[in-house]
C-alpha positions in Angstrom: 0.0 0.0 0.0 1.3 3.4 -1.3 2.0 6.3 1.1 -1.0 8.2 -0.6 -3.4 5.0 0.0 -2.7 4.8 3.9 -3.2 9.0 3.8 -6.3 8.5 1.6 -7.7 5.3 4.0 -7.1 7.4 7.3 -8.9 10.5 5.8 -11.9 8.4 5.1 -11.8 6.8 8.4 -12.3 10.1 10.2 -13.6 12.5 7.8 -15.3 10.7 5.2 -19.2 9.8 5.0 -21.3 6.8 4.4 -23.8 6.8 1.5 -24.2 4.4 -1.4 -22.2 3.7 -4.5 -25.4 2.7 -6.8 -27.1 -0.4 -4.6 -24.0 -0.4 -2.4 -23.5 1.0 0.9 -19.9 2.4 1.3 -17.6 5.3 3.0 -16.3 7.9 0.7 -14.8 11.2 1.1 -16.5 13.9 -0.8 -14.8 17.6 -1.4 -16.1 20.8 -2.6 -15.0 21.0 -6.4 -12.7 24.1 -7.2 -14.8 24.8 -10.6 -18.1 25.0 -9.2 -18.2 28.8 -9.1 -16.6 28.9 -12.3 -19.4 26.2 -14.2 -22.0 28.1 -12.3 -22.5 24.3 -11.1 -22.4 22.7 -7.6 -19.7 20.0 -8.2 -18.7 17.9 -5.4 -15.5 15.4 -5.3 -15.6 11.7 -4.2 -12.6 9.5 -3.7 -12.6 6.0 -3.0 -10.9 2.8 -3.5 -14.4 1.2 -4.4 -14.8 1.1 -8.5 -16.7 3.5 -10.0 -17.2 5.4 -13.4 -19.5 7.5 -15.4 -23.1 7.5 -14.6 -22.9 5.8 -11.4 -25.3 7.0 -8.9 -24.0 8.5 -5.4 -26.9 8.6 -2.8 -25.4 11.0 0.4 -28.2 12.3 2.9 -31.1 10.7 0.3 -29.6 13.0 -2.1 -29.2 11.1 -5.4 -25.6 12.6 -7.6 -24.3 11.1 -10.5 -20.6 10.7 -11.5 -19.4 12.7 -14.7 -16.5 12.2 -14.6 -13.5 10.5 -12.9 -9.6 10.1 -12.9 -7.3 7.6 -11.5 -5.7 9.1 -8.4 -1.6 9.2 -9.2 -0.1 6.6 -7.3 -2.5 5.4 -5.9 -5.5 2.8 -6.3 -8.0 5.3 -5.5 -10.5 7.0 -7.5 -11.3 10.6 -7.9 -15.0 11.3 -9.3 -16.6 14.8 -10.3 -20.3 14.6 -8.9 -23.6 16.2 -9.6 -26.7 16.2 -8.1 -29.6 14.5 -10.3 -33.1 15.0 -10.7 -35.9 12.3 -11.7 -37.0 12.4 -15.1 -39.3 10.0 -16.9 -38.3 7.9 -20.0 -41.9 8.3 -21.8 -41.6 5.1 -23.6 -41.1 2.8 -21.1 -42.6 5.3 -17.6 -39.3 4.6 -16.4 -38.4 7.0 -13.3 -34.5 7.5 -13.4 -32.5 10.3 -12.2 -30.3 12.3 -14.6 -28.2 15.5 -14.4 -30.6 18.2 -16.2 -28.7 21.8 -17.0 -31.3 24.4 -19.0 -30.2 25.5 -22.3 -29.7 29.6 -21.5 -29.5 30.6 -25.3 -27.7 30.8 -28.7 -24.8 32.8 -29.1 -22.7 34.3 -32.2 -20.2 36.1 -32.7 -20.4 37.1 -29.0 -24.2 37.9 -29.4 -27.2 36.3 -27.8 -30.0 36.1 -30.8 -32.2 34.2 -29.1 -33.1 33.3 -25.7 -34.1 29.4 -25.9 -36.6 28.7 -23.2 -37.8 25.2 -24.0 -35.1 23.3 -24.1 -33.1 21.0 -21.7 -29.7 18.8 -21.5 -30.6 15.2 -19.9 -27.5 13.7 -18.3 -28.5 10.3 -18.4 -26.6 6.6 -17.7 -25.8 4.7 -20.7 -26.7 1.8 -18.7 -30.7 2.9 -18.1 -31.7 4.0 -21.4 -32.2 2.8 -25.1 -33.1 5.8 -26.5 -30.9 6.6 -29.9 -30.9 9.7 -32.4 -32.6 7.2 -35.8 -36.0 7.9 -33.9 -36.3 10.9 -32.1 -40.1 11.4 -32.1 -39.7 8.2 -29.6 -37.4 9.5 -27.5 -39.6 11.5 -25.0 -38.5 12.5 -21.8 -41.2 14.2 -19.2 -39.7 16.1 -16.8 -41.3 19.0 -14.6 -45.0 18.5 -15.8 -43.5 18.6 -19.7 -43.0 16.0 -22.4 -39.6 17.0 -24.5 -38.9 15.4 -28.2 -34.8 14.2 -27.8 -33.7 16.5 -30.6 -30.2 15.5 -30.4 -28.2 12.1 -28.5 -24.4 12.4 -27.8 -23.5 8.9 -27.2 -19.6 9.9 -27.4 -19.0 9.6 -23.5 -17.9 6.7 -21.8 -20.8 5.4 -19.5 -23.4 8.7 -20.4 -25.6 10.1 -23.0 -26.4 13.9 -23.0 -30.0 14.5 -24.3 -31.0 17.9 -25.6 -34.5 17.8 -24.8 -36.9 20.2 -26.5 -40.3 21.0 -25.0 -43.1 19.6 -26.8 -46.6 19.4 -25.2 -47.9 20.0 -21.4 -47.5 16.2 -20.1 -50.7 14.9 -18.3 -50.8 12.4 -16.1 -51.7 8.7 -16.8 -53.5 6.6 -14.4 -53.2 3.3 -14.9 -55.3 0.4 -14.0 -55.1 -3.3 -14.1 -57.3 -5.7 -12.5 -57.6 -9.7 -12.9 -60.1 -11.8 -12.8 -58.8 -13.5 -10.0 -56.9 -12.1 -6.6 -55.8 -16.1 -5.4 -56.4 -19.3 -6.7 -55.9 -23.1 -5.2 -54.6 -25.1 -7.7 -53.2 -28.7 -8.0 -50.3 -30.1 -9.7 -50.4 -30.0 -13.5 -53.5 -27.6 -14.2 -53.5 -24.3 -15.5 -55.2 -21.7 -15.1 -56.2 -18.6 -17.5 -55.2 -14.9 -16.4 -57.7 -12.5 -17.9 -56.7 -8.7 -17.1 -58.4 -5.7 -17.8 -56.7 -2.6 -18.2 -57.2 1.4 -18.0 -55.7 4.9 -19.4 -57.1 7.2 -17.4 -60.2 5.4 -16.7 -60.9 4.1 -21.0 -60.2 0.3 -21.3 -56.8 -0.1 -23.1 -57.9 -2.9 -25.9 -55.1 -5.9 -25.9 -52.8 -4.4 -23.7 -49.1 -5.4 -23.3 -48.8 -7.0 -19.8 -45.6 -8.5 -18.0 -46.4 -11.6 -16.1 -43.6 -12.6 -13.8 -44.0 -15.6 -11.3 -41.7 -15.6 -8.4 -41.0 -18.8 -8.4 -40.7 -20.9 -11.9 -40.5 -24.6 -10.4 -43.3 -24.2 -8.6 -45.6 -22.8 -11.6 -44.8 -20.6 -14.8 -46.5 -18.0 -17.1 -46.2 -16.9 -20.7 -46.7 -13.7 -22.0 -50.1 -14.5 -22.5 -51.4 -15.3 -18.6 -51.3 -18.9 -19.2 -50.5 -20.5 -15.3 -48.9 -23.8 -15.8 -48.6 -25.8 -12.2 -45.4 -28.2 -11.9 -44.8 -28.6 -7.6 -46.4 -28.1 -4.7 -45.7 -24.8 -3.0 -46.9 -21.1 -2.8 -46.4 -19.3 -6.1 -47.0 -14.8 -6.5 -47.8 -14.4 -10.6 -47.0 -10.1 -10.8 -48.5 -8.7 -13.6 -47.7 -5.0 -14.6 -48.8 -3.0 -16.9 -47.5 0.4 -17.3 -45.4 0.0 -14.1 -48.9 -0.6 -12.1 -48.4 -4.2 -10.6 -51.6 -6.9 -9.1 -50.3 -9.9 -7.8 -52.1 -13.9 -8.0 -51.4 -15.7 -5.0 -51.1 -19.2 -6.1 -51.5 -22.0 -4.1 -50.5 -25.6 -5.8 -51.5 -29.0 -4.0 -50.1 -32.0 -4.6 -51.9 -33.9 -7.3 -54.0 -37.2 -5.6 -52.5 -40.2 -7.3 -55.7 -42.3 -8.6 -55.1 -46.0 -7.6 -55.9 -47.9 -10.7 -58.0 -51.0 -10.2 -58.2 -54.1 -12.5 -60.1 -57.4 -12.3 -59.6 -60.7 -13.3 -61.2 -64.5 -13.2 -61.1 -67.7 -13.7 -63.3 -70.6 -14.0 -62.2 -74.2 -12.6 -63.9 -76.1 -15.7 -65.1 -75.2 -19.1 -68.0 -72.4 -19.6 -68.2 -73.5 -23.0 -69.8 -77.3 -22.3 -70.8 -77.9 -18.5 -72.1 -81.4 -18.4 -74.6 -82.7 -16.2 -73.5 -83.5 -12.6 -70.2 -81.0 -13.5 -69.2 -78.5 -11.0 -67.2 -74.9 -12.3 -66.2 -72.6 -9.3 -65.4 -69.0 -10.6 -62.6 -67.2 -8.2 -62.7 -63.5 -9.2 -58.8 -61.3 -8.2 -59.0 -57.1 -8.0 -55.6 -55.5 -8.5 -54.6 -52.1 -7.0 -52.0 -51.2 -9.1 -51.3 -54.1 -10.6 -51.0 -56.1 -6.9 -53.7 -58.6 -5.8 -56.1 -56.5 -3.4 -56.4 -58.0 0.0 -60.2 -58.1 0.0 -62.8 -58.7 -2.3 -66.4 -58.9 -2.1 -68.8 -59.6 -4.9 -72.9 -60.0 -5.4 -73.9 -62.1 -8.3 -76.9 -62.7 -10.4 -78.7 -64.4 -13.2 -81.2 -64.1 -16.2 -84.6 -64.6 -15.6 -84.7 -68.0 -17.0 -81.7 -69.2 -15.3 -83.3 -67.7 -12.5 -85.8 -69.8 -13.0 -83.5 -73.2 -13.6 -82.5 -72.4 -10.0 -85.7 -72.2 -8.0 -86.5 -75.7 -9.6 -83.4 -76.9 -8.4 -81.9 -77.5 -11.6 -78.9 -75.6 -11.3 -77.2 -75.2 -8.0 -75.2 -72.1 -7.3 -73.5 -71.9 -3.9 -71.4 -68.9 -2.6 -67.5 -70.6 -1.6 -66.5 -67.3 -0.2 -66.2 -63.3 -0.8 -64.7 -63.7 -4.4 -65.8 -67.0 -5.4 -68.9 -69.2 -6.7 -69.5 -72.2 -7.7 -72.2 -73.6 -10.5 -73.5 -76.9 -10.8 -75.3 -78.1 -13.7 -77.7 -80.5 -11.3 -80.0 -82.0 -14.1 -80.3 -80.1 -17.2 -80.0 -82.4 -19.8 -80.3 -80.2 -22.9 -78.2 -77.5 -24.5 -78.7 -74.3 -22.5 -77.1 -70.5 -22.3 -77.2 -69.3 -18.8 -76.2 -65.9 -18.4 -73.9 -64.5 -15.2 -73.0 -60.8 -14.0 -70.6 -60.3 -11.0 -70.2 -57.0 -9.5 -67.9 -55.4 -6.8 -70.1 -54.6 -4.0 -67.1 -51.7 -3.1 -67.4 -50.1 -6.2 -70.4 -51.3 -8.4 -67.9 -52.3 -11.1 -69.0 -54.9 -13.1 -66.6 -58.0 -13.4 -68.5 -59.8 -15.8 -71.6 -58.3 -17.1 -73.9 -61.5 -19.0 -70.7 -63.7 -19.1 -72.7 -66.5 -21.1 -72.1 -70.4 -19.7 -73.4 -73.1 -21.7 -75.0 -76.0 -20.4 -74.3 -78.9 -22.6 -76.5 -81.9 -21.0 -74.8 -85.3 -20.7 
């Protein structure tokens, strides 16, 4: 560390001030400039070791400056900038608030002579870093500042880290209120739906017909939006959707759930002799199996019944039918001695789902 670093560290140990280098807190010395009287401008100093360059912002005391310059101190690693204070101005195309340096043009000169006193126009000292604007378009590179809208007549782009705007006064600026409502303030939501933002904007109280809206969600794994509202659900969690128009904000609290895994349920059977030519005296026992996802439930209850005429064949003793336990039955072809279709549905008493729904059998006699 040079001599002029430990005189420069000590000086802003015990003289200097805390403020903010853009975002960042820090301690800084800050000076009277010896060319403020001179510029008819109030130009301050700052040294420090932090980095900084043109069109940085200095907050001291909630008073907003912006660097315009700087210079490498001579042996040393610290930093000398040339400071103004800045005022808020409004980049019309975007309603974005920043602060710039703004200086008044007085008037134009020649040969020594003022011909005309220029009362409507302005130099903007803005941050490269905050603004798009460019000289191709200037009738969309409007600036309000001080209740006025001014046309950007002219864009030095020549400094490092700054534009200088001449602003020329163009209309009284009036005031836009914006609105934006939804058509929903929270919503409960479970994993993998969506959900349809519809918002309804205003310019000063007329609705704005397919506005240009910014969805943001705060947290993309949980759920995420496109550009046109569309709320996609992918994890459980609490999710805000922002929506802005015109810089006016309205938050969706989202709420996703996790998504209920259905069980699936299958059924099977099987018959202990042929369906397709039960004899006389022969004896088939149907076992019925349910499956919760693909493994053999642990209970299983079923009702049965018959056709009319098989009905019938059973009252008469015919045909025996006798219940071997909560899944199975057996059938006996007792005495019919002539081709006969006899007609069986099995249910799940748990659901109603039918297991076999008219499942023919065919009686074949001896």
């Amino acid at each position: 560390m040079s001599r002029k670093d430990i005189f420069y560290q000590h000086l802003i140990a015990f003289q200097g001030i805390d403020g903010k280098i853009n975002d960042n807190d820090c301690r800084f010395l800050v000076t009277e400039n010896d060319d403020s009287k001179e510029n008819e401008f109030d130009l301050k100093n700052i040294i420090t070791d932090k980095s900084l360059k043109k069109g940085d912002y200095i907050t001291i005391d909630s008073i907003i400056y912006m660097v315009i310059d700087t210079q490498k101190v001579i042996d040393s690693s610290y930093i000398k900038g040339t400071i103004r204070e800045a005022l808020k101005i409004t980049l019309e195309s975007t309603l974005q608030d920043i602060h710039a340096v703004v200086d008044k043009v007085k008037g134009v000169y020649t040969q020594g002579q003022q011909l005309v006193e220029v009362h409507d126009q302005y130099n903007f000292i803005i941050p490269k870093s905050s603004c798009s604007y460019t000289s191709a378009t200037p009738q969309n590179n409007l600036i309000i500042y001080s209740g006025g809208s001014y046309d950007a007549i002219s864009i030095d782009d020549s400094k490092e880290g700054i534009l200088i705007i001449t602003g020329r006064f163009n209309s009284i600026c009036v005031p836009h209120i914006y609105t934006i409502t939804l058509n929903s303030s929270g919503e409960s939501l479970v994993e993998t739906d969506t959900f349809q933002i519809v918002a309804s904007c205003t310019d000063n109280s007329v609705v704005v017909e397919n506005p240009t809206i910014i969805y943001t969600s705060s947290d993309e794994a949980i759920a995420t939006v496109n550009s046109a509202g569309l709320v996609t659900c992918f994890s459980a969690g609490s999710v805000t959707i922002s929506c802005n128009y015109k810089n006016v904000s309205v938050d969706l609290a989202i709420t996703v759930e996790e998504k209920t895994v259905e069980t699936v349920i299958s059924y099977n059977y099987a018959f202990s002799q042929s369906i397709t030519q039960l004899k006389t005296y022969m004896t088939t026992t149907l076992t019925t199996f349910k499956y919760l996802d693909g493994v053999v439930a642990p209970t299983l209850h079923i009702d049965y019944s018959f056709d009319a005429n098989t009905q019938a064949l059973i009252n008469s003793g015919k045909i025996v039918v006798t219940r071997k336990s909560d899944s199975s039955i057996s059938i006996k072809n007792a005495s019919v001695s002539t081709v006969t279709n006899i007609y069986l549905t099995v249910i799940d008493t748990e659901t109603g789902t039918k297991i076999l729904d008219n499942k023919a059998i065919v009686l074949a006699g001896m």
